[in-house]
Legacy VTK file of the C-alpha trace (Angstrom):
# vtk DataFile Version 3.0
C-alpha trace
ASCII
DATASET POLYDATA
POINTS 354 float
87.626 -66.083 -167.636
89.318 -68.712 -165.112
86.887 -70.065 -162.281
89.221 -68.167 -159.850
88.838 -64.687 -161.551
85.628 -64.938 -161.486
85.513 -66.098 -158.240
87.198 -63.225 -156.902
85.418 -60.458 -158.527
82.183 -62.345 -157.448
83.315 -62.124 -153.969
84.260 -58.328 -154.359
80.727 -57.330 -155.941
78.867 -59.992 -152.821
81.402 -58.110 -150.044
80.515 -54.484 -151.716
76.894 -54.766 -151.884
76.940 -56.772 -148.272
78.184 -53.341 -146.640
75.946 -51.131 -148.919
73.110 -53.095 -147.461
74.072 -53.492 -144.020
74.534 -49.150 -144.017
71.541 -48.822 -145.572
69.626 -51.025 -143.479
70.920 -49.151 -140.160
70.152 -45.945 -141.926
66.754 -46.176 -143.012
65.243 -46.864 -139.233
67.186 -44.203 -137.968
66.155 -41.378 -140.720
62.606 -43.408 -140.230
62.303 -42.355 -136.262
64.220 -38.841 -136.893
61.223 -38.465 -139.544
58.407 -39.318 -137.362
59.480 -37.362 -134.192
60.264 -34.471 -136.501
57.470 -34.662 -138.883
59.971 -33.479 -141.265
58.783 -34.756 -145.234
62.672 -34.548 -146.055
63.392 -36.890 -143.571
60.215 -39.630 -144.241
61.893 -39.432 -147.931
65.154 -39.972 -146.736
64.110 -42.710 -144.630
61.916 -44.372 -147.606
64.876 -43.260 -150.076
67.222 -45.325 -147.300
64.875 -47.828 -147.607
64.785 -48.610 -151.198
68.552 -48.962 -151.486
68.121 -51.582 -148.945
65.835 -53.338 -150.864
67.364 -52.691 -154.372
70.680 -54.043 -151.972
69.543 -57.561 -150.860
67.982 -58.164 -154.944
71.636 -57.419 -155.906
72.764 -59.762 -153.478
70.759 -62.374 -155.090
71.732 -61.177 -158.459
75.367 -61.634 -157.735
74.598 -65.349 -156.143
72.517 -66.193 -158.951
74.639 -65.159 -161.541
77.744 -67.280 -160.186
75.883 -70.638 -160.929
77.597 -72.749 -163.032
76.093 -73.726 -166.572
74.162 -76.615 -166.867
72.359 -78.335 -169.987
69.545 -75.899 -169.776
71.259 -72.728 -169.620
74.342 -73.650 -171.441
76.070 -70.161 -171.230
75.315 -70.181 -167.471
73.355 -67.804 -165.595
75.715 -64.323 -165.762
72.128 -62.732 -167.002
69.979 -63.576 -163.823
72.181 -60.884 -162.395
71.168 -58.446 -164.886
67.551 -59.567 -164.374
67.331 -59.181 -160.974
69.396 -56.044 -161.179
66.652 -54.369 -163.413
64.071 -55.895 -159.972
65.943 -53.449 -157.798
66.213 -50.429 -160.061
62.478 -50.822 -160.131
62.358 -51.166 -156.451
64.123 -48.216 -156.147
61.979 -46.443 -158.888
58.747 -47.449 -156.753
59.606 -47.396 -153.059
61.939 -44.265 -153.262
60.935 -42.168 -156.159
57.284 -42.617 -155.651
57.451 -41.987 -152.207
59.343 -39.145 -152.079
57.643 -37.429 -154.494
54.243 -37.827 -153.598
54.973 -36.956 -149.916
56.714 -33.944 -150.872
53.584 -32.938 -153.432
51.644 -33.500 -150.105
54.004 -31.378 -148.032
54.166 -27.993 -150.515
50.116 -28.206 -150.737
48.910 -28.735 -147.277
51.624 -27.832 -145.743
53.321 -29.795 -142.189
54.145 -29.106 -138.603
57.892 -29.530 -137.932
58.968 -30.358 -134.765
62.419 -30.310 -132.828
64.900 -30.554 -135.459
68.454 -31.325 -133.541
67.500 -35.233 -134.007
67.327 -35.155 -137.725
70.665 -33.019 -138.081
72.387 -35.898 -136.177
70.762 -38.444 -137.889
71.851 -36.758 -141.728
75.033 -36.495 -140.509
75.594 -39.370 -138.911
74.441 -41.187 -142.176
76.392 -39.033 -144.342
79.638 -40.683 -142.853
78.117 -44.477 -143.035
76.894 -43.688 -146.825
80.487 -42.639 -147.478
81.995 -45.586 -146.324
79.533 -47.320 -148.383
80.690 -44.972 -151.721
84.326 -45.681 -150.670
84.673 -49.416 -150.359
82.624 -49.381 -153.827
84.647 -47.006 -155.396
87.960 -48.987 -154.305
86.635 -51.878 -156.443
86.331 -49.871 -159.338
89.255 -48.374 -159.070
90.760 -51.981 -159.032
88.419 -52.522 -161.949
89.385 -49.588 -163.936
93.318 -50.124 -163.066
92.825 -53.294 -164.588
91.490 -51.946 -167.819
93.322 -49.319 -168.137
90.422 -46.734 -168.058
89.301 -44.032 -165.688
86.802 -45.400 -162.887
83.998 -43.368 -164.423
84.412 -44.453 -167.944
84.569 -47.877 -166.297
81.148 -47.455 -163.949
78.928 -45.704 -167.210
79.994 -49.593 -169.191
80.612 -52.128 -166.780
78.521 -55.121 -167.071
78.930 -55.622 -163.210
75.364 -54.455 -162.588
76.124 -54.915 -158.835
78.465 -52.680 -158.606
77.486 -49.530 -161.242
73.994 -50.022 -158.836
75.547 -49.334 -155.529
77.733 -46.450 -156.649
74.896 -44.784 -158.240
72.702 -45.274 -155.352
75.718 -44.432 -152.712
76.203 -41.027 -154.964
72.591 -40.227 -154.527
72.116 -41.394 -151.081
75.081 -38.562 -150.288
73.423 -35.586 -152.368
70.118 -36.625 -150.976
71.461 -36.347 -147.664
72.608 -32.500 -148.412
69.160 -31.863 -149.809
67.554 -32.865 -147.090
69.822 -30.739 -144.520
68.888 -28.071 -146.782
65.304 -28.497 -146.772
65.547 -28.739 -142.906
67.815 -25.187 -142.823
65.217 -23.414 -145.253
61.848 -24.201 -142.880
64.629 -22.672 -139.962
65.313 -19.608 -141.737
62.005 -18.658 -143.110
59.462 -20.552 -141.016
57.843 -22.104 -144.523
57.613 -25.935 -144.748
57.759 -25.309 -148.691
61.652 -25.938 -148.269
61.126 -29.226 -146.745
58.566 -30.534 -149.222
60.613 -29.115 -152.132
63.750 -30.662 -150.665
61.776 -34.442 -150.758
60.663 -33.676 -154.110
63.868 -33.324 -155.595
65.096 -36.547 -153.404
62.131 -38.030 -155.380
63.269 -36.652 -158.509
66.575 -37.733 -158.101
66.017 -41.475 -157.069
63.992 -41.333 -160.573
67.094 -40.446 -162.861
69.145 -43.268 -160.925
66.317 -45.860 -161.463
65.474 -44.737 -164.690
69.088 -44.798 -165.880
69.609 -48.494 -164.609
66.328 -49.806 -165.972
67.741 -48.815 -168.943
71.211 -49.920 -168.442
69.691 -53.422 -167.563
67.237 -53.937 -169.754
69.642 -53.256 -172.208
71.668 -56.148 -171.190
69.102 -58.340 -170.761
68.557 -57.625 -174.487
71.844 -59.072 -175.185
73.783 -56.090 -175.612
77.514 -55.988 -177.517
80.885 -55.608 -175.950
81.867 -52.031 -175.764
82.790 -50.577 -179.744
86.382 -50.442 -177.801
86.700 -52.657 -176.735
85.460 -54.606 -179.820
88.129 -53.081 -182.070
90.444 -54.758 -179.517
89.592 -58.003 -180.564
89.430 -57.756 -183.983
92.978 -56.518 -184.289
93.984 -59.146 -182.380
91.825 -61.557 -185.134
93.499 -59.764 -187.825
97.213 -59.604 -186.425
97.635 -63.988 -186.203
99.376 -65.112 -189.119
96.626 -67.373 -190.254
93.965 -64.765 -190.129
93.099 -63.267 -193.919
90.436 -61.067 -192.742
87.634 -60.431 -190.127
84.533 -60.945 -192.067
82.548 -60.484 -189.004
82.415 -60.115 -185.503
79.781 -60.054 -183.238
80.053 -59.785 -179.698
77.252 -59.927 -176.366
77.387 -59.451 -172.604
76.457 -62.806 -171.268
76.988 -61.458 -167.497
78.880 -59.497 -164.972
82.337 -59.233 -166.845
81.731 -62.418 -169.101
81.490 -61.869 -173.119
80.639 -64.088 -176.156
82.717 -63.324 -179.114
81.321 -65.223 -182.204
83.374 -64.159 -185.180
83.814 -65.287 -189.384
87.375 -65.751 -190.535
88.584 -65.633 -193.453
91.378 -67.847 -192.858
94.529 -67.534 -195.466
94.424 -69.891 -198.372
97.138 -72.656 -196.696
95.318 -73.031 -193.688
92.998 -76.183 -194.238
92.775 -79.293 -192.155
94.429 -80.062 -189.103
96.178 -76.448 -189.435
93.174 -74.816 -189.463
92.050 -76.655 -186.512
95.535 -75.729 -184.739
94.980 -71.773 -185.463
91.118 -71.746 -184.213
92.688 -73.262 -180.753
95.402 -70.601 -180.720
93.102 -67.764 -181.528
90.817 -68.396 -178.997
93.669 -68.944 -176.894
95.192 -66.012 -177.376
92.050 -63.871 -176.920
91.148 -64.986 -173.528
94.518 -64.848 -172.358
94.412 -60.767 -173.214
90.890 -60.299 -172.611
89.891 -62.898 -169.465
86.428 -61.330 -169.894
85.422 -63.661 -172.919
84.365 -66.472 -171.675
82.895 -68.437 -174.788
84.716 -67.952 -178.248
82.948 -69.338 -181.442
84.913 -68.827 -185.039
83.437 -69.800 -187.977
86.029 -70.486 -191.149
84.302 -68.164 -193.748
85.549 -67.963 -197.519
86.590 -64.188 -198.418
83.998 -61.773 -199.729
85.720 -58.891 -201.351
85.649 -60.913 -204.183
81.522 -60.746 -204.137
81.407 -57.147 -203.946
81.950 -54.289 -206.477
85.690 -51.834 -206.275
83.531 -49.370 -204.738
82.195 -50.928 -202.256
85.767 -52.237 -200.429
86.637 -48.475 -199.043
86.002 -50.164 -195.366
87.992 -53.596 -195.937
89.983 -54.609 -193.283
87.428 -53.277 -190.728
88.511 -49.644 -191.279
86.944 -46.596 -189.541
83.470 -46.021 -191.452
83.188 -48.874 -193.467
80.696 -51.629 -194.251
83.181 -53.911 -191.956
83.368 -51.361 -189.232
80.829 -52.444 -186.596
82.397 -49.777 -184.468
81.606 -46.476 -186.335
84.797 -44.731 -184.919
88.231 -45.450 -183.516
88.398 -45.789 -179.563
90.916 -43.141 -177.813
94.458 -45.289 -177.406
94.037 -47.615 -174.089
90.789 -47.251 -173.980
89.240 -50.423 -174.635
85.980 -49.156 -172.613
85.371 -46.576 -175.389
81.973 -46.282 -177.174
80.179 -44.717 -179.669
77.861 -42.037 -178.128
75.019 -43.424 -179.840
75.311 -46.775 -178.529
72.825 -47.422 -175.311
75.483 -48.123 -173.024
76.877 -44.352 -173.257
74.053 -43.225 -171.411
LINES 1 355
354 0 1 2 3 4 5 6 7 8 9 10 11 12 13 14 15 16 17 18 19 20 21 22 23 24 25 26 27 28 29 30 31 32 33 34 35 36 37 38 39 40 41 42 43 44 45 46 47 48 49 50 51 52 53 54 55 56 57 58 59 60 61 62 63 64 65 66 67 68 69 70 71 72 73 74 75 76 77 78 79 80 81 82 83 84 85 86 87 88 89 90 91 92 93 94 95 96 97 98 99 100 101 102 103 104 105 106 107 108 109 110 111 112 113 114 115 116 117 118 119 120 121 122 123 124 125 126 127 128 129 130 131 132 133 134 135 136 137 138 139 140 141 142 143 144 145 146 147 148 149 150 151 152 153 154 155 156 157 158 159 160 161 162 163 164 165 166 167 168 169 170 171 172 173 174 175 176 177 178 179 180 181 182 183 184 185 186 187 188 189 190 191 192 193 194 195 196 197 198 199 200 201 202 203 204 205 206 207 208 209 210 211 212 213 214 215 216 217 218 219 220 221 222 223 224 225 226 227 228 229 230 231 232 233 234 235 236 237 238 239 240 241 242 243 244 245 246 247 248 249 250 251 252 253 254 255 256 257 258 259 260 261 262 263 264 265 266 267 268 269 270 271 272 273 274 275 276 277 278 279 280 281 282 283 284 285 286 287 288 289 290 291 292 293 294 295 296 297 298 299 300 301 302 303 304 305 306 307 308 309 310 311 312 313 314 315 316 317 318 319 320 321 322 323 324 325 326 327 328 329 330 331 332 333 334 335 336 337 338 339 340 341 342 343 344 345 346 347 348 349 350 351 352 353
Protein backbone atom coordinates (compact mmCIF):
# COMPACT_ATOMS: atom_id res chain seq x y z
CA UNK A 1 0.00 0.00 0.00
CA UNK A 2 1.40 3.61 -1.05
CA UNK A 3 2.50 5.90 2.00
CA UNK A 4 -0.46 8.15 0.94
CA UNK A 5 -3.18 5.38 1.17
CA UNK A 6 -2.21 4.59 4.14
CA UNK A 7 -1.95 7.86 5.22
CA UNK A 8 -5.38 8.62 4.51
CA UNK A 9 -7.13 5.74 5.97
CA UNK A 10 -4.89 6.39 9.09
CA UNK A 11 -6.27 9.78 9.28
CA UNK A 12 -9.95 8.47 8.78
CA UNK A 13 -9.64 5.70 11.64
CA UNK A 14 -7.53 8.83 14.09
CA UNK A 15 -10.61 11.46 12.96
CA UNK A 16 -13.36 8.52 13.69
CA UNK A 17 -12.21 7.41 16.95
CA UNK A 18 -11.28 11.33 17.89
CA UNK A 19 -15.21 12.05 17.77
CA UNK A 20 -16.16 8.63 19.35
CA UNK A 21 -14.04 9.76 22.23
CA UNK A 22 -14.80 13.27 22.47
CA UNK A 23 -18.97 12.00 22.63
CA UNK A 24 -18.17 9.62 24.91
CA UNK A 25 -16.21 11.67 27.12
CA UNK A 26 -19.13 14.42 27.32
CA UNK A 27 -21.49 11.57 27.86
CA UNK A 28 -20.20 9.69 30.60
CA UNK A 29 -20.19 12.88 33.22
CA UNK A 30 -23.46 13.71 32.22
CA UNK A 31 -25.15 10.02 32.60
CA UNK A 32 -22.54 10.09 35.79
CA UNK A 33 -24.50 13.24 37.59
CA UNK A 34 -28.07 12.09 36.07
CA UNK A 35 -27.03 8.71 37.98
CA UNK A 36 -26.14 10.14 41.24
CA UNK A 37 -29.05 12.67 41.60
CA UNK A 38 -31.34 9.88 40.47
CA UNK A 39 -29.88 6.99 42.21
CA UNK A 40 -30.95 5.18 39.22
CA UNK A 41 -28.44 1.68 38.77
CA UNK A 42 -29.33 1.99 34.91
CA UNK A 43 -27.96 5.20 34.79
CA UNK A 44 -24.47 4.56 37.13
CA UNK A 45 -24.09 1.66 34.32
CA UNK A 46 -24.66 3.86 31.64
CA UNK A 47 -22.40 6.34 32.96
CA UNK A 48 -19.55 3.56 33.74
CA UNK A 49 -20.64 1.83 30.29
CA UNK A 50 -19.98 5.68 28.80
CA UNK A 51 -17.01 5.54 30.53
CA UNK A 52 -15.31 2.53 29.26
CA UNK A 53 -15.79 3.48 25.62
CA UNK A 54 -13.90 6.49 26.55
CA UNK A 55 -11.22 4.67 27.76
CA UNK A 56 -11.27 1.74 25.22
CA UNK A 57 -11.40 5.30 22.79
CA UNK A 58 -8.14 7.11 23.75
CA UNK A 59 -6.14 3.18 23.70
CA UNK A 60 -7.44 3.13 20.08
CA UNK A 61 -6.14 6.40 19.56
CA UNK A 62 -2.81 5.22 20.51
CA UNK A 63 -3.27 2.08 18.60
CA UNK A 64 -3.89 3.93 15.41
CA UNK A 65 -0.64 6.34 16.18
CA UNK A 66 1.37 3.49 17.02
CA UNK A 67 0.58 1.43 14.29
CA UNK A 68 1.49 4.24 11.59
CA UNK A 69 5.26 4.12 12.61
CA UNK A 70 7.38 3.41 10.00
CA UNK A 71 9.58 0.10 10.04
CA UNK A 72 12.81 0.21 11.34
CA UNK A 73 15.66 -2.56 11.70
CA UNK A 74 13.99 -3.98 14.71
CA UNK A 75 10.57 -4.37 13.60
CA UNK A 76 11.19 -4.82 9.99
CA UNK A 77 7.46 -5.26 8.93
CA UNK A 78 6.68 -2.09 10.93
CA UNK A 79 4.42 -1.73 13.72
CA UNK A 80 0.65 -2.33 11.94
CA UNK A 81 0.32 -5.00 15.06
CA UNK A 82 0.79 -2.48 18.04
CA UNK A 83 -2.62 -1.43 16.86
CA UNK A 84 -4.02 -4.76 17.26
CA UNK A 85 -2.25 -4.98 20.64
CA UNK A 86 -3.45 -2.11 22.08
CA UNK A 87 -6.82 -2.71 20.52
CA UNK A 88 -7.16 -6.06 22.51
CA UNK A 89 -6.03 -3.22 25.90
CA UNK A 90 -9.33 -1.51 25.24
CA UNK A 91 -11.63 -4.45 24.62
CA UNK A 92 -10.36 -5.46 28.01
CA UNK A 93 -10.98 -2.07 29.35
CA UNK A 94 -14.23 -2.25 28.21
CA UNK A 95 -14.67 -5.91 29.49
CA UNK A 96 -13.53 -4.59 33.10
CA UNK A 97 -14.75 -1.04 33.59
CA UNK A 98 -18.18 -1.56 31.77
CA UNK A 99 -19.15 -5.14 31.99
CA UNK A 100 -18.00 -5.59 35.49
CA UNK A 101 -19.53 -2.65 36.61
CA UNK A 102 -22.67 -2.90 35.29
CA UNK A 103 -23.25 -6.13 36.26
CA UNK A 104 -22.31 -6.17 39.67
CA UNK A 105 -24.26 -2.93 40.39
CA UNK A 106 -27.24 -4.26 38.85
CA UNK A 107 -26.78 -7.80 41.00
CA UNK A 108 -26.67 -5.18 43.88
CA UNK A 109 -29.75 -3.32 42.70
CA UNK A 110 -32.31 -6.61 42.14
CA UNK A 111 -31.10 -7.91 45.79
CA UNK A 112 -31.23 -4.97 48.04
CA UNK A 113 -33.11 -3.10 46.18
CA UNK A 114 -32.60 1.23 45.57
CA UNK A 115 -34.38 4.47 46.14
CA UNK A 116 -35.04 6.30 42.84
CA UNK A 117 -35.34 9.73 42.83
CA UNK A 118 -36.70 12.46 40.30
CA UNK A 119 -36.37 10.89 37.06
CA UNK A 120 -36.98 13.89 34.32
CA UNK A 121 -32.97 14.47 34.51
CA UNK A 122 -32.03 11.04 33.39
CA UNK A 123 -34.72 10.99 30.46
CA UNK A 124 -32.93 14.14 29.13
CA UNK A 125 -29.72 12.95 29.71
CA UNK A 126 -30.54 9.26 27.59
CA UNK A 127 -31.85 11.20 25.10
CA UNK A 128 -29.71 13.73 24.74
CA UNK A 129 -26.89 11.05 24.43
CA UNK A 130 -28.79 8.96 22.16
CA UNK A 131 -28.40 11.78 19.44
CA UNK A 132 -24.44 12.40 20.28
CA UNK A 133 -23.90 8.38 20.21
CA UNK A 134 -25.55 8.49 16.79
CA UNK A 135 -23.45 10.92 15.39
CA UNK A 136 -20.71 8.92 16.73
CA UNK A 137 -22.31 5.48 14.81
CA UNK A 138 -22.77 7.71 11.71
CA UNK A 139 -19.44 9.30 10.99
CA UNK A 140 -18.08 5.58 11.69
CA UNK A 141 -20.37 3.98 9.59
CA UNK A 142 -19.57 6.56 6.62
CA UNK A 143 -16.00 5.19 6.72
CA UNK A 144 -17.05 1.84 6.27
CA UNK A 145 -19.20 2.45 3.85
CA UNK A 146 -16.19 4.09 1.98
CA UNK A 147 -14.37 0.96 3.07
CA UNK A 148 -16.82 -1.50 1.88
CA UNK A 149 -17.47 0.59 -1.54
CA UNK A 150 -13.99 0.10 -2.04
CA UNK A 151 -14.09 -3.63 -1.74
CA UNK A 152 -16.90 -4.24 -3.19
CA UNK A 153 -18.66 -5.84 -0.13
CA UNK A 154 -21.55 -4.91 2.10
CA UNK A 155 -20.42 -2.67 5.21
CA UNK A 156 -21.26 -5.52 7.55
CA UNK A 157 -19.42 -8.22 5.80
CA UNK A 158 -16.68 -5.58 5.76
CA UNK A 159 -16.89 -4.59 9.81
CA UNK A 160 -17.16 -8.74 10.97
CA UNK A 161 -13.25 -8.95 8.77
CA UNK A 162 -11.65 -5.78 8.69
CA UNK A 163 -8.28 -5.68 10.13
CA UNK A 164 -8.92 -1.92 11.02
CA UNK A 165 -9.34 -2.77 14.70
CA UNK A 166 -10.07 0.98 15.24
CA UNK A 167 -12.77 1.14 13.45
CA UNK A 168 -14.80 -2.54 13.87
CA UNK A 169 -14.15 -1.22 17.88
CA UNK A 170 -16.02 1.98 17.67
CA UNK A 171 -18.94 0.67 15.65
CA UNK A 172 -19.42 -2.12 17.95
CA UNK A 173 -19.20 0.00 20.92
CA UNK A 174 -21.39 2.98 19.15
CA UNK A 175 -24.10 -0.01 18.38
CA UNK A 176 -24.12 -0.92 22.00
CA UNK A 177 -23.82 2.42 23.47
CA UNK A 178 -27.37 3.07 21.38
CA UNK A 179 -29.22 -0.24 22.60
CA UNK A 180 -27.84 0.39 26.01
CA UNK A 181 -29.28 3.67 25.95
CA UNK A 182 -32.96 2.08 25.15
CA UNK A 183 -32.38 -0.38 27.95
CA UNK A 184 -31.78 1.93 30.25
CA UNK A 185 -34.97 4.21 29.32
CA UNK A 186 -36.66 1.04 29.76
CA UNK A 187 -35.43 0.15 33.03
CA UNK A 188 -36.27 3.78 34.12
CA UNK A 189 -40.15 3.36 32.52
CA UNK A 190 -40.56 -0.15 34.33
CA UNK A 191 -39.66 1.26 38.17
CA UNK A 192 -42.50 4.20 36.81
CA UNK A 193 -45.07 1.81 35.97
CA UNK A 194 -44.82 -0.70 38.70
CA UNK A 195 -43.00 1.07 41.53
CA UNK A 196 -40.25 -2.06 41.60
CA UNK A 197 -36.55 -1.08 41.22
CA UNK A 198 -36.14 -4.80 39.80
CA UNK A 199 -36.57 -3.08 36.25
CA UNK A 200 -33.77 -0.80 36.82
CA UNK A 201 -31.30 -3.35 38.16
CA UNK A 202 -32.35 -5.83 35.45
CA UNK A 203 -32.02 -3.10 32.83
CA UNK A 204 -27.99 -2.53 34.12
CA UNK A 205 -27.57 -6.12 34.10
CA UNK A 206 -28.26 -6.65 30.65
CA UNK A 207 -26.10 -3.27 29.84
CA UNK A 208 -23.50 -5.43 31.70
CA UNK A 209 -24.24 -8.37 29.75
CA UNK A 210 -24.11 -6.69 26.68
CA UNK A 211 -20.75 -4.71 27.05
CA UNK A 212 -19.49 -8.50 27.73
CA UNK A 213 -20.45 -9.95 24.18
CA UNK A 214 -18.79 -6.70 22.56
CA UNK A 215 -15.56 -7.16 24.65
CA UNK A 216 -15.57 -10.68 24.47
CA UNK A 217 -16.05 -10.68 20.69
CA UNK A 218 -13.04 -8.19 20.15
CA UNK A 219 -10.69 -9.94 22.54
CA UNK A 220 -11.17 -12.53 20.34
CA UNK A 221 -11.08 -10.71 17.14
CA UNK A 222 -7.67 -9.23 18.38
CA UNK A 223 -6.04 -11.74 19.83
CA UNK A 224 -6.60 -13.48 16.84
CA UNK A 225 -4.64 -11.04 14.92
CA UNK A 226 -2.09 -10.69 17.16
CA UNK A 227 -1.66 -14.43 16.46
CA UNK A 228 -0.89 -13.64 12.98
CA UNK A 229 -4.03 -14.43 11.43
CA UNK A 230 -4.50 -15.10 7.32
CA UNK A 231 -6.05 -12.83 4.79
CA UNK A 232 -9.68 -13.54 4.43
CA UNK A 233 -10.22 -17.33 2.38
CA UNK A 234 -11.69 -14.58 -0.26
CA UNK A 235 -9.97 -12.81 -0.48
CA UNK A 236 -7.05 -15.32 -0.67
CA UNK A 237 -8.51 -17.07 -3.72
CA UNK A 238 -8.15 -13.56 -5.21
CA UNK A 239 -4.64 -13.69 -5.22
CA UNK A 240 -3.94 -16.90 -6.22
CA UNK A 241 -5.85 -16.55 -9.45
CA UNK A 242 -4.13 -13.69 -10.08
CA UNK A 243 -0.64 -16.01 -9.35
CA UNK A 244 -2.01 -18.53 -11.60
CA UNK A 245 -3.39 -16.25 -14.54
CA UNK A 246 0.55 -14.51 -15.45
CA UNK A 247 1.96 -16.26 -18.23
CA UNK A 248 5.02 -17.35 -16.37
CA UNK A 249 3.17 -18.85 -13.51
CA UNK A 250 2.96 -23.00 -13.82
CA UNK A 251 1.22 -23.42 -10.64
CA UNK A 252 0.59 -22.09 -7.04
CA UNK A 253 2.31 -24.56 -4.91
CA UNK A 254 1.54 -22.53 -1.94
CA UNK A 255 0.31 -19.53 -0.55
CA UNK A 256 0.28 -18.28 2.68
CA UNK A 257 -0.97 -15.10 3.70
CA UNK A 258 -1.05 -12.86 7.43
CA UNK A 259 -2.51 -9.59 8.68
CA UNK A 260 0.50 -7.57 9.55
CA UNK A 261 -1.88 -4.45 10.55
CA UNK A 262 -4.82 -2.27 9.93
CA UNK A 263 -5.38 -3.04 6.11
CA UNK A 264 -1.67 -4.21 5.46
CA UNK A 265 -1.07 -8.08 4.36
CA UNK A 266 2.00 -10.34 3.80
CA UNK A 267 1.57 -12.65 0.95
CA UNK A 268 4.48 -15.22 0.91
CA UNK A 269 3.79 -17.66 -1.88
CA UNK A 270 5.84 -20.95 -3.90
CA UNK A 271 5.74 -20.80 -7.67
CA UNK A 272 6.11 -23.12 -9.78
CA UNK A 273 7.37 -21.06 -12.47
CA UNK A 274 7.03 -22.60 -16.26
CA UNK A 275 10.02 -24.48 -17.49
CA UNK A 276 11.53 -21.29 -19.80
CA UNK A 277 11.52 -18.99 -17.11
CA UNK A 278 15.16 -19.13 -15.58
CA UNK A 279 17.58 -16.31 -15.07
CA UNK A 280 17.11 -12.83 -15.65
CA UNK A 281 13.41 -13.80 -16.90
CA UNK A 282 12.59 -15.22 -13.90
CA UNK A 283 13.80 -12.29 -12.08
CA UNK A 284 11.66 -9.99 -14.58
CA UNK A 285 8.27 -12.08 -13.78
CA UNK A 286 8.82 -12.08 -9.76
CA UNK A 287 8.97 -8.02 -10.22
CA UNK A 288 5.83 -8.07 -12.37
CA UNK A 289 3.93 -10.38 -10.13
CA UNK A 290 4.39 -8.56 -7.22
CA UNK A 291 3.69 -5.66 -9.21
CA UNK A 292 0.71 -6.61 -10.39
CA UNK A 293 -0.68 -7.80 -7.03
CA UNK A 294 -0.31 -4.64 -5.16
CA UNK A 295 -1.53 -2.66 -7.87
CA UNK A 296 -5.11 -4.78 -7.51
CA UNK A 297 -4.88 -5.41 -3.97
CA UNK A 298 -3.03 -2.02 -2.31
CA UNK A 299 -3.58 -3.92 0.97
CA UNK A 300 -0.37 -6.18 0.54
CA UNK A 301 2.18 -4.46 1.57
CA UNK A 302 5.18 -7.05 1.59
CA UNK A 303 5.21 -9.79 -1.23
CA UNK A 304 7.76 -12.73 -0.89
CA UNK A 305 7.76 -15.57 -3.89
CA UNK A 306 9.78 -18.33 -3.67
CA UNK A 307 10.65 -20.21 -7.27
CA UNK A 308 9.56 -23.81 -6.25
CA UNK A 309 10.07 -26.91 -8.69
CA UNK A 310 6.52 -28.64 -9.46
CA UNK A 311 5.21 -31.35 -7.18
CA UNK A 312 2.54 -33.25 -8.95
CA UNK A 313 5.19 -35.16 -10.14
CA UNK A 314 5.98 -36.37 -6.27
CA UNK A 315 2.59 -37.40 -5.61
CA UNK A 316 0.45 -40.45 -6.61
CA UNK A 317 -2.78 -39.98 -9.68
CA UNK A 318 -4.98 -40.02 -6.81
CA UNK A 319 -3.86 -37.66 -4.92
CA UNK A 320 -3.95 -34.56 -7.78
CA UNK A 321 -8.04 -34.28 -7.60
CA UNK A 322 -7.27 -30.61 -5.96
CA UNK A 323 -4.37 -29.43 -8.47
CA UNK A 324 -4.58 -26.14 -9.53
CA UNK A 325 -5.90 -25.01 -6.10
CA UNK A 326 -9.41 -26.37 -6.80
CA UNK A 327 -12.35 -26.24 -4.33
CA UNK A 328 -11.58 -29.16 -1.69
CA UNK A 329 -8.31 -30.13 -2.52
CA UNK A 330 -4.95 -30.66 -0.85
CA UNK A 331 -3.99 -27.14 -2.66
CA UNK A 332 -7.14 -25.45 -1.55
CA UNK A 333 -6.22 -23.46 1.58
CA UNK A 334 -9.64 -21.96 1.22
CA UNK A 335 -12.06 -24.94 1.75
CA UNK A 336 -14.81 -23.31 -0.48
CA UNK A 337 -15.30 -20.81 -3.28
CA UNK A 338 -16.06 -17.10 -2.11
CA UNK A 339 -19.59 -15.65 -3.48
CA UNK A 340 -18.51 -13.56 -6.92
CA UNK A 341 -17.10 -9.94 -5.69
CA UNK A 342 -16.71 -10.90 -2.59
CA UNK A 343 -13.21 -10.91 -1.81
CA UNK A 344 -14.16 -10.44 2.09
CA UNK A 345 -15.71 -13.96 2.04
CA UNK A 346 -14.72 -16.64 4.61
CA UNK A 347 -15.11 -19.92 5.63
CA UNK A 348 -17.48 -20.07 8.67
CA UNK A 349 -15.07 -21.98 10.53
CA UNK A 350 -12.34 -19.63 10.26
CA UNK A 351 -12.00 -17.24 13.60
CA UNK A 352 -12.56 -14.19 11.83
CA UNK A 353 -16.36 -15.22 10.96
CA UNK A 354 -17.24 -14.74 14.38
Amino acid sequence: MSDKAESGEGQDSFLTVLVAAGINLAIAVAKLVAGLLSGSSAMLSEAAHSAADTVTEVLLLIAVRRGQHPADRLHPFGYGKAGFFWALMAAGATLVIGAGFSITHGVQTIWHGEELGDLVVSYIVLAVSFVLEGISFVRALYQVRGAAKRWSVSPQRYVAHTSDTAVKAVVFEDSAALVGIVVAALGLLGFQLTGSPLWDGVASVVIGLLLLGVALHLIRANASLLIGQAAPPGLQREIRKELVSQPEVSDVVELLTMMIGPNEILVAAKIDFVDECTGDRLEQAADQIERRLVERFPEITHVFLDPTPGHAARRGPGDRAGENGTAGGPDDPLGQDAPPGDPLGTDPASPASS
